[in-house]
C-alpha positions as CSV (number, residue, x, y, z in Angstrom):
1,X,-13.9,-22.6,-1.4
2,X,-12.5,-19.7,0.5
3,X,-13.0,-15.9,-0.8
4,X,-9.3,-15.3,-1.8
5,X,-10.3,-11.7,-2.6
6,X,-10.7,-10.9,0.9
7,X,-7.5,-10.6,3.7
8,X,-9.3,-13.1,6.7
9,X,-8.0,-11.5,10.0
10,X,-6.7,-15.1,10.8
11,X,-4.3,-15.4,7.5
12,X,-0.8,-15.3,7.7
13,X,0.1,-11.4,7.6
14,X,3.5,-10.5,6.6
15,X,5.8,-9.3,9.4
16,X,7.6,-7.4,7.2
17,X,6.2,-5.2,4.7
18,X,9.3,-3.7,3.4
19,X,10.5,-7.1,1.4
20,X,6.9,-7.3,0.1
21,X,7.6,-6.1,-4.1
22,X,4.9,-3.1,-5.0
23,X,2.6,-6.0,-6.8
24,X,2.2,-8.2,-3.6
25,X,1.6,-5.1,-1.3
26,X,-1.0,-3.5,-3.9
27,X,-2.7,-6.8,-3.5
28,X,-2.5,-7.0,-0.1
29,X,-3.6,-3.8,0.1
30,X,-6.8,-4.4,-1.9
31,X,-7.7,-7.9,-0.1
32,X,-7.5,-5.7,3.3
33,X,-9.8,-3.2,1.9
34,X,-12.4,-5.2,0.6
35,X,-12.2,-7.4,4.0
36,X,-12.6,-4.2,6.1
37,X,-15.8,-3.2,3.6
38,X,-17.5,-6.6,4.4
39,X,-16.9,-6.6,8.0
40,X,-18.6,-3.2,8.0
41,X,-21.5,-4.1,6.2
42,X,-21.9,-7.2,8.1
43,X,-20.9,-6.4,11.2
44,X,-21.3,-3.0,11.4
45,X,-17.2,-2.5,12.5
46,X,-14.2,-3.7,11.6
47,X,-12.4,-6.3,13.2
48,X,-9.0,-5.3,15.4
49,X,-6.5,-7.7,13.5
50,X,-7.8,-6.1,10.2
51,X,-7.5,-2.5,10.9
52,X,-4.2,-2.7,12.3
53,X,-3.0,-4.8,8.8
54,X,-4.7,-1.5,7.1
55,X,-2.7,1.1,9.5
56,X,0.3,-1.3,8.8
57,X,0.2,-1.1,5.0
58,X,-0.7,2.4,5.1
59,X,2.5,3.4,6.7
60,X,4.0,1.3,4.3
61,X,2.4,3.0,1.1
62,X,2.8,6.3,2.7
63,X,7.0,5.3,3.4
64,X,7.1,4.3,-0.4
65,X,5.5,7.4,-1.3
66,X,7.4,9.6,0.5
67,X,10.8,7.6,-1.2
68,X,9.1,7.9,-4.8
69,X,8.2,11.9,-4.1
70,X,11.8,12.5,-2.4
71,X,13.9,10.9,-5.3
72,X,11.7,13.0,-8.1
73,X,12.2,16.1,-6.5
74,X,16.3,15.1,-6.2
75,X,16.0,14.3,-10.1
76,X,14.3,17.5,-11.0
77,X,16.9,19.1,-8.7
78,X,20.1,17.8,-10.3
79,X,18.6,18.4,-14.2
80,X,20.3,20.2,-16.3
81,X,19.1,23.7,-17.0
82,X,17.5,23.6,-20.2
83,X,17.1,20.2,-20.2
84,X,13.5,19.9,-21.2
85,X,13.8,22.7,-24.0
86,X,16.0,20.2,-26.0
87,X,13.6,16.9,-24.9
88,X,10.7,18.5,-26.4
């Protein structure tokens, strides 16, 4: 039975993250992590393929992010004045 909790450097890794839906690429996320914490405790390091998968779906959470924190700031931007007085 194989440890689907864990990303194994040899599994198929997305080429593109950008088509992955925010579900799959939280998952992804975690499976990485939780690889990269058992080849540390086992091995002492991490292996190559894994850490660049982590570096790769860090830029990808961070690019998210940075759409998510851009588009709030252009919403609080274009409220109208007053706006939350008559919400609350």
């Amino acid at each position: 039975m194989s440890d689907t909790s864990r990303l194994d450097p040899g599994e198929d890794f997305p080429e593109d993250l950008t088509m992955i839906d925010r579900d799959d690429l939280d998952i992804l996320n975690s499976r990485n992590h939780r690889s990269r914490d058992s080849q540390y405790i086992a091995d002492g390091e991490t292996d190559p393929e894994t850490e660049g998968q982590h570096h790769d779906l860090r830029e990808e959470l961070d690019r998210r992010q940075a759409l998510r924190d851009t588009a709030a700031t252009d919403d609080a931007t274009n409220a109208e004045p007053g706006s939350e007085a008559r919400e609350g």
